[in-house]
C-alpha positions, -999 to +999 in steps of 0.1 A: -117+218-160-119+231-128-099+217-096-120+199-071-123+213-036-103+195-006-142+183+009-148+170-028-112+154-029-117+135+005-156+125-002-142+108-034-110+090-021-111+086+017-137+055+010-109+036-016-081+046+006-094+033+043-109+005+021-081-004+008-059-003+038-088-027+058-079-052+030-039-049+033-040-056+068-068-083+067-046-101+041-015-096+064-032-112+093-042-141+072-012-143+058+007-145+090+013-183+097+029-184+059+056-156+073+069-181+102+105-200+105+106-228+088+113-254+117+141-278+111+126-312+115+141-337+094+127-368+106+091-354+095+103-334+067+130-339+036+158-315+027+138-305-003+104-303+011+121-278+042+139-262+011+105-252-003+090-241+027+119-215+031+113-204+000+078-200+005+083-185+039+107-158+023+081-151-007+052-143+020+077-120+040+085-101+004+047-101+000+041-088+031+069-061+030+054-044-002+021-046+018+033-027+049+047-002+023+018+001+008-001+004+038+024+035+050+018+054+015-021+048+022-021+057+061+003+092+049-023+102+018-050+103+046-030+121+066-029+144+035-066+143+032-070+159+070-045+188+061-062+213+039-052+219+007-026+189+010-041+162-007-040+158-047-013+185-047+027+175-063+047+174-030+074+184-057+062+212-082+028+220-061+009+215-090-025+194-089-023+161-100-053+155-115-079+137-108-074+110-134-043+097-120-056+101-085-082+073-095-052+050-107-035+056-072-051+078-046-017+076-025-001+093-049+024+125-043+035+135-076+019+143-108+030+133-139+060+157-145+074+153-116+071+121-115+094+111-146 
């Protein structure tokens, strides 16, 4: 089978990579208030109740640090879809990767081999 061309590459992955990234950071801006201090307010609040809400609070800032890292490896595979003959190639071996893992993960950088 025959390697796609870089236009064919970027006309079949830009859309479910910018796609993608407008739904990271939509969820991070809706998902903003969960990522605030918990206030310390114990006439309103128990120990236990505040106790949850800091561990929420720290479960939507883990959240929202694999989004952001998601949203880098997203922002740099576009980047690789502007530079010719970049995108879908191993940034290891320089092999292609193949398409079919490119449609599991269009961020990708490494193909299988390499990736082990």
């Amino acid at each position: 089978m025959k390697e796609p061309t870089d236009s064919e590459l970027a006309q079949r992955y830009r859309p479910l990579l910018v796609s993608e990234a407008k739904e990271l950071r939509v969820s991070s801006e809706q998902t903003s208030k969960d990522r605030r201090p918990v206030e310390l307010d114990q006439q309103s609040v128990g120990r236990l109740s505040r106790m949850d809400a800091m561990q929420q609070q720290a479960m939507s800032a883990a959240k929202e640090g694999r989004r952001r890292a998601r949203l880098i490896a997203i922002e740099a595979a576009l980047r690789r879809l502007e530079e010719e003959g970049e995108f879908g190639w191993c940034s290891e071996c320089g092999d292609f990767i193949g398409t079919e893992r490119l449609d599991l993960d269009p961020a990708l950088m490494r193909c299988v081999d390499c990736a082990r």
